[in-house]
Each structure stands twice: as structure tokens, then as C-alpha cells.
C-alpha positions as CSV (number, residue, x, y, z in Angstrom):
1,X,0.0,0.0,0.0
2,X,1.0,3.1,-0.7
3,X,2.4,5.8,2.0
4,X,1.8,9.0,0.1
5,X,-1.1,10.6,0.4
6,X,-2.7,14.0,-1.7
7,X,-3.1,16.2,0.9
8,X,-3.6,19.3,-1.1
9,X,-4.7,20.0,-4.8
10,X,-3.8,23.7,-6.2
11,X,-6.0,25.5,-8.8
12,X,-5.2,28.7,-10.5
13,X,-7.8,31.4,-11.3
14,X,-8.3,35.0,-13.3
15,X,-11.0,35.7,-10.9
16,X,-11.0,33.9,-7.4
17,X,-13.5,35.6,-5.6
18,X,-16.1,33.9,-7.9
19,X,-14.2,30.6,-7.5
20,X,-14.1,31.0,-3.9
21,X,-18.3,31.6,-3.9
22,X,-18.9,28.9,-6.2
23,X,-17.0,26.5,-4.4
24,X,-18.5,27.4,-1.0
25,X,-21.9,27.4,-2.6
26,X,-22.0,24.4,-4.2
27,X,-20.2,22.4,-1.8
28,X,-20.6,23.9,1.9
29,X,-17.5,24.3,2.8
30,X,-15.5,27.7,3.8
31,X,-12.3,29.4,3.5
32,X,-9.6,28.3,6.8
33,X,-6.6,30.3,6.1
34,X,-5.5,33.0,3.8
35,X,-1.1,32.8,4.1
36,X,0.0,36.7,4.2
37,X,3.3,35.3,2.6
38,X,1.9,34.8,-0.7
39,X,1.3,38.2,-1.0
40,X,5.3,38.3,-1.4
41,X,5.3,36.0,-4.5
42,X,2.7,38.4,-6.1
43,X,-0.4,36.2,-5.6
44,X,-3.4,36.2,-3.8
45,X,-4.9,32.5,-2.6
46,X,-7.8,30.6,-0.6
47,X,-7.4,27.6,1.1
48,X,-10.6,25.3,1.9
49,X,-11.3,22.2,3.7
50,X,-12.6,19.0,2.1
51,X,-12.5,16.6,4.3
52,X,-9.2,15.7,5.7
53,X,-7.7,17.7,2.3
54,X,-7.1,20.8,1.3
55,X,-8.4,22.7,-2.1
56,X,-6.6,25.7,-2.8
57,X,-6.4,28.1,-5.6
58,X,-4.6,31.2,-6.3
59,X,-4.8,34.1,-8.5
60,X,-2.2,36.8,-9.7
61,X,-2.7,40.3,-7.7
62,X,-4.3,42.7,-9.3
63,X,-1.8,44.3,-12.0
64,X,0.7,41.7,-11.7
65,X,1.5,40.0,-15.3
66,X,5.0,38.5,-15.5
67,X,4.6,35.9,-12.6
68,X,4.6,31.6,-13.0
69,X,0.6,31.7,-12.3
70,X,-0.5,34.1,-15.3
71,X,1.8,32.9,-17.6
72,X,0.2,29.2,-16.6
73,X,-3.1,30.5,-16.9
74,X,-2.2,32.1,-20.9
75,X,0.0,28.7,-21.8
76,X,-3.7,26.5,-20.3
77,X,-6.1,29.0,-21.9
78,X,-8.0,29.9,-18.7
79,X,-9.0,28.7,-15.4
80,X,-7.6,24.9,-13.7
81,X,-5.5,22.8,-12.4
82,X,-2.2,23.9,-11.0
83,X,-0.5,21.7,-8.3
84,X,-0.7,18.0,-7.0
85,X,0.8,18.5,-3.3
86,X,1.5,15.1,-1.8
87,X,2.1,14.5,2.4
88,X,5.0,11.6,3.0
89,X,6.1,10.2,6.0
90,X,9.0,12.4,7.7
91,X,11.2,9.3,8.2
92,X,10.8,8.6,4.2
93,X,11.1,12.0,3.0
94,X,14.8,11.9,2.5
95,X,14.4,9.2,-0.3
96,X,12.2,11.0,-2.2
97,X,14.3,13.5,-2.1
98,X,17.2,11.5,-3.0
99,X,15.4,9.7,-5.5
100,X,14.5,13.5,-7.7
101,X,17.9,14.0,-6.9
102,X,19.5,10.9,-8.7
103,X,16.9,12.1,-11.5
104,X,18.4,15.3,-11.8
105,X,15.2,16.6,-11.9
106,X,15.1,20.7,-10.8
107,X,13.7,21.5,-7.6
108,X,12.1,25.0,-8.2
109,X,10.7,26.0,-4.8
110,X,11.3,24.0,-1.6
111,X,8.7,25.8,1.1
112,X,8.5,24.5,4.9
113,X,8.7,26.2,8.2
114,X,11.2,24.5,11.2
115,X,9.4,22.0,13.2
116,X,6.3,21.7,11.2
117,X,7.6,20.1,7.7
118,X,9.2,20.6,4.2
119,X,9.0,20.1,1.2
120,X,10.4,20.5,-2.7
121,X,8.5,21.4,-5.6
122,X,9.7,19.7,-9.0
123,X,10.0,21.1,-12.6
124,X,6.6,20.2,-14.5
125,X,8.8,19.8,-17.6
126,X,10.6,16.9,-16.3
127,X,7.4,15.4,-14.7
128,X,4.6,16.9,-16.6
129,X,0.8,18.0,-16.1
130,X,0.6,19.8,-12.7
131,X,3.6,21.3,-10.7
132,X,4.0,17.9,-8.0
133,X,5.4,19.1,-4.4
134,X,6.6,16.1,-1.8
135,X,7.0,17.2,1.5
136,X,6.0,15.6,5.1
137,X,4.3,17.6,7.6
138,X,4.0,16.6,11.8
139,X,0.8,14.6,12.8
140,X,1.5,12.9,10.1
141,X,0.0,9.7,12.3
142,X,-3.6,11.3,12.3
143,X,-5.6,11.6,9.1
144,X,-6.8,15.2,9.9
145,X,-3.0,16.0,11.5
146,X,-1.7,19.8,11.4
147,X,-0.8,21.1,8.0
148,X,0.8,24.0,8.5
149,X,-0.1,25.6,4.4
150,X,-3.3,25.5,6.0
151,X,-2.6,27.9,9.1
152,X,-3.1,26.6,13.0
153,X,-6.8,24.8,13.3
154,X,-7.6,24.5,9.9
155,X,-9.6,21.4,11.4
156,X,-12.0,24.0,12.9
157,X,-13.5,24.9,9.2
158,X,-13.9,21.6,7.9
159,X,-17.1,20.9,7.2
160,X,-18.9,17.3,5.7
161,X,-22.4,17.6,4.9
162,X,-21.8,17.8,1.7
163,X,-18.3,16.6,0.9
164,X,-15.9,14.7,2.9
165,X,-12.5,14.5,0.5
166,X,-10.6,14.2,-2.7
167,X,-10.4,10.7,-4.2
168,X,-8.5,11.4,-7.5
169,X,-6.8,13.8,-9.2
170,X,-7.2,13.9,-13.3
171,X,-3.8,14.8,-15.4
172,X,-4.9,15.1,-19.1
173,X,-2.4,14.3,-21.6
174,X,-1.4,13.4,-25.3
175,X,-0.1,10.0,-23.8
176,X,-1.3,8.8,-21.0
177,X,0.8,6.0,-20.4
178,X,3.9,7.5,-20.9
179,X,3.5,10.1,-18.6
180,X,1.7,7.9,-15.7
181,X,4.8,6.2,-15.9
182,X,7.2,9.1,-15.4
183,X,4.9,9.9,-12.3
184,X,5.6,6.1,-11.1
185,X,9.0,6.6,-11.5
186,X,9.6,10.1,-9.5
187,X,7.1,8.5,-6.7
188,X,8.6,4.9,-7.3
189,X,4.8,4.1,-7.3
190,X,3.6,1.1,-9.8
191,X,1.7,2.5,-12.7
192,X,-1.7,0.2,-12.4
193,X,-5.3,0.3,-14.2
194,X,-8.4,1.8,-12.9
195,X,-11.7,0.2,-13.7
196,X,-12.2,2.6,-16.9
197,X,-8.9,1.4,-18.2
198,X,-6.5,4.3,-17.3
199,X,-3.1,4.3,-16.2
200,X,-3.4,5.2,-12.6
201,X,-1.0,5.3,-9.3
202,X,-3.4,4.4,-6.7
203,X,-1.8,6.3,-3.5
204,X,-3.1,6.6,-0.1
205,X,-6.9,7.3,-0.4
206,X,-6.7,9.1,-3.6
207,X,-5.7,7.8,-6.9
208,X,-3.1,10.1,-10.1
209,X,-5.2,9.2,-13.1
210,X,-3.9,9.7,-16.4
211,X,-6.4,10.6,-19.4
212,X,-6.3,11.7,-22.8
213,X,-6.8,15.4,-23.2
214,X,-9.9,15.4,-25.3
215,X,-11.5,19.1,-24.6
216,X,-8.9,20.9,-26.7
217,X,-6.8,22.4,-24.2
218,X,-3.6,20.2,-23.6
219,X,-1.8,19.0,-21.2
220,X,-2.5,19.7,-17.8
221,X,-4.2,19.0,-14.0
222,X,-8.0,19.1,-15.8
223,X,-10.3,17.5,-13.1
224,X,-11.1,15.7,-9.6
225,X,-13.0,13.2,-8.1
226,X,-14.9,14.3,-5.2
227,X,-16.1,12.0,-2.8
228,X,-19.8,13.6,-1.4
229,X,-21.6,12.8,1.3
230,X,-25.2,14.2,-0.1
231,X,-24.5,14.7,-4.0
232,X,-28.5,15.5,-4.7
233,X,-27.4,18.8,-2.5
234,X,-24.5,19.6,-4.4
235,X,-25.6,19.2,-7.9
236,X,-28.8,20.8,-6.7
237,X,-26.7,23.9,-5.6
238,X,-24.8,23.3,-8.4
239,X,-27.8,23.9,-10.4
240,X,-28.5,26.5,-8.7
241,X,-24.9,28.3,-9.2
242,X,-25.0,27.5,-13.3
243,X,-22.2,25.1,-12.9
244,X,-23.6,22.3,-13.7
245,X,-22.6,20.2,-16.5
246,X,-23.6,16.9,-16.4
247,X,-25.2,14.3,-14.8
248,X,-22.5,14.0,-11.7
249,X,-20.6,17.0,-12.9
250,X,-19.8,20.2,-11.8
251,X,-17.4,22.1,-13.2
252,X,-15.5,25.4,-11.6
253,X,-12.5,27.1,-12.0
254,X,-12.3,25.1,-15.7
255,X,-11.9,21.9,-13.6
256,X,-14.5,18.7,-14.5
257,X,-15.6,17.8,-10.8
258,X,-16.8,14.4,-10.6
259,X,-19.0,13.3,-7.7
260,X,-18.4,9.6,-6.5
């Protein structure tokens, strides 16, 4: 079984006030923690419970056009998926660190705070579709531990009547297999098939599925599985909200949001 879990997904947005609404709206959950830092790499950024996860999408500040988030949003054509942020165990973390290492793969960012955890954030052009960060965080024993992106008591905000987690994360792609497999290999995680007959890593309580990229925008982080508690509500807010666009799908922020 695997020992790496998606603890956070990252979208990007022109407008995230309206992706912040929608999302509370449709799904009744709330904001837990804007990070006053961000402000310092020019972008502004929500962070919401689902469950024992965290969905979090930034924008650029107003004015600011020459930064890794806008020129993301012109290269994807709009709105979606940004970031796969994965929680290891502390005692592990060195070998995946090693292991990016020995792949020469570039490390662009590596964020953390003493005492609470680390992590690096690898080059999407060596392992492509969504920006992947590693990084182990303490609590790491509970399943709704600290984790400290998400301020102190995050816990307090999460909310389940409607939605109680991410179960899969959906990288579109021109070849599916080939880039499953240079996931597998940067996670040492076998590349296996889900029941629709995609390459998948099945991690811990969330699956990396790998999918052709059909709706004309390329490669890229293009949807998630949700796991809801009371989906009538949701699509009926969805509904409600104009975001709904199909019969268990909602989409916002230009990401396909599958209930299961």
C-alpha cells in the first residue's frame, strides 16, 4: 500500500473571488486560512477544507503580469488545475528527495517552516501536467493531522455535509501512459489500471489518473473526483450556481468535478 497521500490540490484562477463563492456554494465548505506570505510572490490564494484535504487556488494580484501563475493561466487557456501537493512520511522524505535527486530533476521552490515540515517542488517539464510538491508535515499519524499551508486549526473549518474528500486527481495528456509512468517513476509508485482502463498510481486514499486530453486544451491538472456525502445537494446547488454540466458533474475554475 501506498504511504503517500494527496493532501492538497492547487488550482489557478483569473477571478478567485467567484471561484471561492462557487465552491463554498455548491459544496458547503468555507475558506480556513488566507497565508500573508503569498502576498510576497505576487499572488493572492484561498485555502478550503474538504475533508481531511485541502483545495486551494490562487490568483495573480491585481496588475501583476509577468509571474509563473499568469503565464500558466495564458499557456492553459484559462482557469484549472495547477499543483498535486502530496504528504509523505518524515522518516521517508529523504528518499524522495534523494530519488529527484539521482533524476536530476530541478527543484524550483522547496517551502517548509522549522518543526512543522518541508517540502520540494519539482519542474513540470521533467514530470509533466501539474507542478508535483513532496514534502511531510508533523501529525503525520492522524488523518486530519496539522498542516501547517493551511494555518493553526484548519480542522475547525472543515465541514462534511456535503463533501468529505478528494479521491483522484485527473492529469490530461497526449499520452497517458507514458506520462503515468514518469509519475511512477519520480514516486517509485507502480503504474496500475483503474476500472475505466486508465493508467493510474493508486496512492493513499486518492488515486493520479492519467487521461487523454480530449476538450482541446492540452496537457495539464484538468479534473477531480470528489467524494460527497449528499451529491443531490451539491448538484442541486450546483444547479442553482449554473455550474452544472452533467449528470455527476460540476465544473469550476475550468476543472471537470466528478461526484463519487
Amino acid at each position: 500500500m501506498s504511504e503517500i497521500r494527496i493532501r492538497q490540490i492547487c488550482l489557478v484562477a483569473h477571478d478567485l473571488d467567484r471561484v471561492q463563492a462557487q465552491t463554498e456554494s455548491v459544496f458547503g465548505v468555507e475558506l480556513c486560512w488566507r497565508d500573508p506570505a503569498t502576498r510576497k510572490i505576487r499572488l493572492n490564494h484561498t485555502l478550503i477544507p474538504f475533508g481531511n484535504q485541502i483545495l486551494e487556488c490562487v490568483s495573480p494580484q491585481p496588475g501583476e503580469y509577468d509571474t509563473p501563475a499568469e503565464r500558466y493561466l495564458h499557456r492553459r487557456g484559462g482557469d484549472g488545475g495547477y499543483m498535486v501537493i502530496m504528504q509523505v512520511p518524515e522518516a521517508s522524505y529523504p528518499s524522495y528527495r534523494a530519488r529527484v535527486e539521482a533524476l536530476r530533476i530541478p527543484i524550483i521552490a522547496e517551502p517548509g517552516e522549522d518543526g512543522k515540515g518541508h517540502g520540494i517542488q519539482l519542474h513540470p517539464r521533467e514530470v509533466p501536467g501539474a507542478i508535483p510538491e513532496i514534502r511531510w508535515n508533523v501529525e503525520e499519524d492522524r488523518p486530519d493531522g496539522a498542516w501547517w499551508p493551511a494555518g493553526e486549526n484548519w480542522q475547525r473549518k472543515k465541514y462534511t455535509d456535503i463533501v468529505d474528500g478528494i479521491r483522484a486527481a485527473e492529469i490530461q495528456c497526449h499520452d497517458p501512459a507514458g506520462v503515468a509512468a514518469r509519475w511512477g517513476e519520480v514516486l517509485d509508485e507502480p503504474v496500475v489500471t483503474d476500472a475505466e482502463g486508465n493508467p493510474a498510481l493508486a496512492l493513499d486514499g486518492s488515486d493520479l489518473r492519467f487521461v487523454p486530453a480530449r476538450d482541446g486544451r492540452g496537457l495539464g491538472l484538468g479534473g477531480l473526483d470528489i467524494s460527497a456525502t449528499d451529491p443531490a445537494r451539491a448538484l442541486a446547488n450546483a444547479e442553482a450556481e449554473g455550474c452544472r454540466t452533467g449528470e455527476n458533474l460540476i465544473t469550476i475554475c475550468g476543472m471537470r468535478l466528478r461526484l463519487v
